[in-house]
C-alpha positions in Angstrom: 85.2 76.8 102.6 81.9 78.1 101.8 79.2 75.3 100.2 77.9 76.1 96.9 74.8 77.4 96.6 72.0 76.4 94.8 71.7 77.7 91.3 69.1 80.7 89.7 69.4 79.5 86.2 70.7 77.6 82.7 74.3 78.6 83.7 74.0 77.8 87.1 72.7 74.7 86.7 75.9 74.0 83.9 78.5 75.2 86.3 77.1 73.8 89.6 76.7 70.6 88.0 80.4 70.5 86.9 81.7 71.7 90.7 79.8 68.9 92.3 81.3 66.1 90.1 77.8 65.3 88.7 79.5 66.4 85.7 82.4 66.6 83.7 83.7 70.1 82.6 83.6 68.9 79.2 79.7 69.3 79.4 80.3 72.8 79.4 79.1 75.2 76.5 79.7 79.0 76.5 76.5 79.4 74.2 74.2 78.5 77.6 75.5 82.3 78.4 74.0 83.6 75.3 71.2 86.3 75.6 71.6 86.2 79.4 70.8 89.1 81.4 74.3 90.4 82.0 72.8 91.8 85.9 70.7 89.1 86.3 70.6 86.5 88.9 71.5 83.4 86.7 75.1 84.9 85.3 75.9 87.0 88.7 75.6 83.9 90.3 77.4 81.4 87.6 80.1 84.1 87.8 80.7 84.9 91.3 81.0 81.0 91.5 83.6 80.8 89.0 86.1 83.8 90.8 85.7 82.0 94.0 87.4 79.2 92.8 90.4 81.9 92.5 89.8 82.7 96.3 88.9 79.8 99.2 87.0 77.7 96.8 83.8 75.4 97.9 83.9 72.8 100.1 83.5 69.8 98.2 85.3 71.2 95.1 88.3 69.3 94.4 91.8 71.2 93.3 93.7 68.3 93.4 96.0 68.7 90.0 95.9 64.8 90.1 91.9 65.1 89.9 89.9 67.7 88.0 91.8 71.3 89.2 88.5 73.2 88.6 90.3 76.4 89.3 92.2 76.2 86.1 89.9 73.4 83.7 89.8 75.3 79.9 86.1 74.5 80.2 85.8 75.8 83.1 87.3 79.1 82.0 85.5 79.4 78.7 82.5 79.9 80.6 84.0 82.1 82.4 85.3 84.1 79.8 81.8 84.2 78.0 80.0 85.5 81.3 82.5 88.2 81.4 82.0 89.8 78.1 78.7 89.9 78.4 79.2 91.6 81.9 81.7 93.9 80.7 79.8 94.9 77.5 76.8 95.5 79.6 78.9 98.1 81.8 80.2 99.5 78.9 76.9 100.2 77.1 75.2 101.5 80.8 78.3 104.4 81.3 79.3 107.4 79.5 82.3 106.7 77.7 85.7 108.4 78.5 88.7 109.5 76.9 90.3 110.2 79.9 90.5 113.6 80.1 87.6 113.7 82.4 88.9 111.9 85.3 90.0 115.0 87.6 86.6 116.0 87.3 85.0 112.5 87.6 87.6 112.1 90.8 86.3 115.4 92.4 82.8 114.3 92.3 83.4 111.4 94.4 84.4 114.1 97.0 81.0 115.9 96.9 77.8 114.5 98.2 74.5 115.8 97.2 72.8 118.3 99.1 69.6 115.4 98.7 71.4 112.5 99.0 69.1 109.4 99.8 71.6 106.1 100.2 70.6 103.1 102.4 73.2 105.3 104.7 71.6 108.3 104.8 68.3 106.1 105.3 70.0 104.3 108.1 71.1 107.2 109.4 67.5 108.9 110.2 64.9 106.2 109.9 66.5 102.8 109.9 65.3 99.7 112.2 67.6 97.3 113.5 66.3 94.3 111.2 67.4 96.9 108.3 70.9 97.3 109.3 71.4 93.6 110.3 70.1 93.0 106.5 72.6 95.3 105.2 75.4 93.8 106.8 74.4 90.5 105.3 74.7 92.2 101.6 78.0 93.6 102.6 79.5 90.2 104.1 80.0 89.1 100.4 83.0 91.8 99.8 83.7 92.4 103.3 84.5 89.0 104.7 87.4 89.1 101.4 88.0 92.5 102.2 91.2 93.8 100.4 91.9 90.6 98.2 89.9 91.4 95.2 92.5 94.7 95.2 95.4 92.7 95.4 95.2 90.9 92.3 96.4 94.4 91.1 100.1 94.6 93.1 102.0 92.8 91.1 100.8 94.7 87.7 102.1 97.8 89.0 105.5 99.4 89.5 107.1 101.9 91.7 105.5 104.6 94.0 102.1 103.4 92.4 102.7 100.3 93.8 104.4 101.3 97.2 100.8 103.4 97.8 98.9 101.1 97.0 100.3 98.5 99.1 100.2 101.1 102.0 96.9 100.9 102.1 96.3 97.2 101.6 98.6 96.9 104.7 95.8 99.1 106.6 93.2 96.4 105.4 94.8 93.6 106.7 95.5 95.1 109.9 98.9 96.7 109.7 99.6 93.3 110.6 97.8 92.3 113.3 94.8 89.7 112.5 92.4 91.0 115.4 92.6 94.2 113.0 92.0 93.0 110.0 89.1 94.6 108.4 88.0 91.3 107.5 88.0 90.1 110.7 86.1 93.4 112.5 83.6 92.7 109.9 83.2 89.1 111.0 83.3 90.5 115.0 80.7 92.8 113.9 78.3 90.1 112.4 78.7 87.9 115.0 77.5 90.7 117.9 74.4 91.3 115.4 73.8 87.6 115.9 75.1 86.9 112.6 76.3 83.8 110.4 80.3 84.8 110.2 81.3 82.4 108.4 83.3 83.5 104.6 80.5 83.1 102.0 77.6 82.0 104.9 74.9 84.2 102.7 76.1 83.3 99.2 72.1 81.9 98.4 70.4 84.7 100.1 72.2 87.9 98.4 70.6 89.1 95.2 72.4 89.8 91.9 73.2 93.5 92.6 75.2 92.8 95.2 77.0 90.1 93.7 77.4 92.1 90.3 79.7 94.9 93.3 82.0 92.0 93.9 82.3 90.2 90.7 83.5 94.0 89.2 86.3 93.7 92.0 86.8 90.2 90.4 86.7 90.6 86.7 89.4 93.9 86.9 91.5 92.4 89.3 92.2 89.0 87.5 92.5 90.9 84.7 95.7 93.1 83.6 94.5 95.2 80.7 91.9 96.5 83.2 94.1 97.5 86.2 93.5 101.0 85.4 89.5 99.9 85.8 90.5 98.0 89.3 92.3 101.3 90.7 89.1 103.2 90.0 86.9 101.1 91.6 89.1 101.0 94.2 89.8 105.0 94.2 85.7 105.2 94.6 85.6 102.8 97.9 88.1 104.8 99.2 87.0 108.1 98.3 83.3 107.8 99.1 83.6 105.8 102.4 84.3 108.0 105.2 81.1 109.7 105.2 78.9 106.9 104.6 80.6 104.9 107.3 80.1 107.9 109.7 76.0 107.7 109.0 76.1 104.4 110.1 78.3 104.5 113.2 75.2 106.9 113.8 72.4 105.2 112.9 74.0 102.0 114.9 74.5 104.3 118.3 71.0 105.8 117.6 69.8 101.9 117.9 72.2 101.0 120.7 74.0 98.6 119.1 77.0 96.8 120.6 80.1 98.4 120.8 81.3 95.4 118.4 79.3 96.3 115.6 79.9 99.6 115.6 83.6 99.3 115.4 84.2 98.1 111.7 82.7 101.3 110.5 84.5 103.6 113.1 87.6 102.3 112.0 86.5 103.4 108.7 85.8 106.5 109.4 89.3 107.7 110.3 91.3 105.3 108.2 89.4 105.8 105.0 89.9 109.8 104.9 93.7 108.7 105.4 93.7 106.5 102.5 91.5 109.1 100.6 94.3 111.3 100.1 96.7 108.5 99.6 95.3 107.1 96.8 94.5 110.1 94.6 97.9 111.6 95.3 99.5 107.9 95.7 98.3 106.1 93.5 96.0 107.2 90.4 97.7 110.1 89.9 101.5 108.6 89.3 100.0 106.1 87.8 98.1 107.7 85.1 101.5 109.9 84.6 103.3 107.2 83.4 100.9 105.9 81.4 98.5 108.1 80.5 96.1 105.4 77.9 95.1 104.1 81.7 93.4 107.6 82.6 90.1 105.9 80.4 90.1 102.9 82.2 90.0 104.7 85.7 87.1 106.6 84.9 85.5 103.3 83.4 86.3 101.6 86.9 84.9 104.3 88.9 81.8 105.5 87.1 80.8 101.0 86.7 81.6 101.1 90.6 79.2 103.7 90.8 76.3 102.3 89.0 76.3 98.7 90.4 76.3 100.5 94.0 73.1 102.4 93.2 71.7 99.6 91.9 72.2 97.9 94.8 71.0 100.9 96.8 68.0 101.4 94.8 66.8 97.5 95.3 67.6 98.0 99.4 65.6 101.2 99.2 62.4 99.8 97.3 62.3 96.9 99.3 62.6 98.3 102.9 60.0 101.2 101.9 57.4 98.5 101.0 58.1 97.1 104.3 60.5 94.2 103.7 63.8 93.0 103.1 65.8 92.8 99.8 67.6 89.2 100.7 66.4 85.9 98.4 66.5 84.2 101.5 65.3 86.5 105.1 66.7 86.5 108.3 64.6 85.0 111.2 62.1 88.1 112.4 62.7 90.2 108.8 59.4 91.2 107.1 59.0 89.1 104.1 58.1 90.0 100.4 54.3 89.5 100.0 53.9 86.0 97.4 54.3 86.8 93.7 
């Protein structure tokens, strides 16, 4: 289990106190959440803390049912719940809204990259310096290192041939059944040949709030049924946009003579994810939105909020590395460091 990290704000400070034991969850009060900055650090944090009680927990936090079962405390999930409107109203407001009707169009974008595309990727690709890739891969160990299991939340909320693809390609994630293949576990291989911390959760106080905002999306549609149709977008635009990007850095890795460790999560991703490209538009959102059509909305919602949170996250790597350091609250040993404020 991961330790809890230390908190960035009011609602940290409420929630962290309660998952110590220094208080009782009583003591919690969804108005702390009110006027938050719905991307900012305090509520990113507060809220990633609260899903990964749903996950591996914290080391420390009792789930004891004869205790406090923090996973499940009404108190607990009241703040919750107030931290996810506030998200989710946020997304809302920052993406063009959707009847539906758009979504073969919105899909088919995902497929084409810009002639002047300029992603931490592409960057990677042509200019990038060791320190900047070992950086990134700290950012990524949040979602990586649970690889697949936001996504699974949304199995058992769909039916049929939508469900059989989906699961297809969950099955992939995990391995095909093999746990040296888990993608989750090359991840970890790959952080530890980079000289790494690959321990689930290791960077939880060093990753800022865009990259936490990624995962927490996974979260919030995942635990939630009436946004299933959200969850397959987002996970529609992993799937559909990760082939190439994974192929820039399997190049900008060889170009820096990386170990063959680190470079295999992303080679694997290369070949499996233009698979599972085809499998899920065909598979998945497609049935799906046939037999139930209202959900066609929600997809686009998922992908085009999956879309935004990743260029935010892009945009902060991309500002920081061309002023000459690194984007993490806490830097690696040897990474330039943000000037003082």
């Amino acid at each position: 289990m991961p330790e809890l990290p230390s908190s960035r704000g009011p609602i940290g400070d409420a929630l962290l106190a309660v998952l110590r034991g220094g208080a009782g969850p009583s003591t919690l009060d969804p108005a702390v959440v009110d006027g938050a900055d719905p991307f900012g650090e305090d509520l990113q944090l507060a809220l990633y803390c609260a899903y990964e009680l749903h996950y591996r927990g914290f080391d420390g936090v009792s789930d004891d049912p004869a205790a406090d079962d923090l996973e499940w405390d009404p108190s607990v999930l009241g703040l919750r719940r107030a931290m996810e409107r506030v998200f989710l109203d946020a997304l809302r407001a920052a993406v063009p809204a959707s009847d539906g009707s758009d979504l073969d169009e919105v899909l088919a974008g995902l497929l084409v990259e810009p002639v002047t595309a300029h992603g931490v990727s592409h960057h990677l690709r042509r200019d990038g310096e060791e320190w900047q890739v070992r950086e990134y891969v700290v950012h990524r160990s949040l979602y990586h290192l649970k690889e697949a299991d936001p996504q699974a939340w949304v199995i058992p909320r769909l039916d049929g041939e939508v469900k059989a693809a989906l699961v297809t390609v969950e099955h992939d994630e995990y391995g095909a059944g093999d746990p040296v293949r888990m993608h989750a576990r090359l991840f970890a291989d790959m952080m530890a040949s980079l000289g790494l911390d690959d321990r689930y959760g290791a960077y939880l106080d060093a990753v800022p709030a865009p990259v936490l905002a990624e995962v927490n999306l996974m979260s919030l549609c995942g635990l939630h049924r009436r946004l299933r149709g959200a969850l397959v977008g987002q996970f529609a635009t992993v799937e559909l946009t990760s082939s190439p990007g994974s192929d820039r850095l399997v190049r900008a890795m060889r170009r820096l003579g990386l170990p063959d460790a680190a470079v295999e999560f992303y080679s694997e991703h290369v070949e499996a994810d233009a698979v599972h490209e085809q499998l899920v538009r065909r598979g998945v959102v497609a049935p799906m939105v046939a037999a139930e059509p209202e959900l066609a909305a929600d997809v686009v919602f998922g992908i085009r909020a999956s879309c935004l949170l990743a260029d935010r996250t892009d945009e902060l790597l991309l500002e920081s590395w061309t002023a000459g350091h690194g984007a993490l609250r806490v830097p690696l040993p040897g990474m330039p460091e943000a000037p003082a404020a």
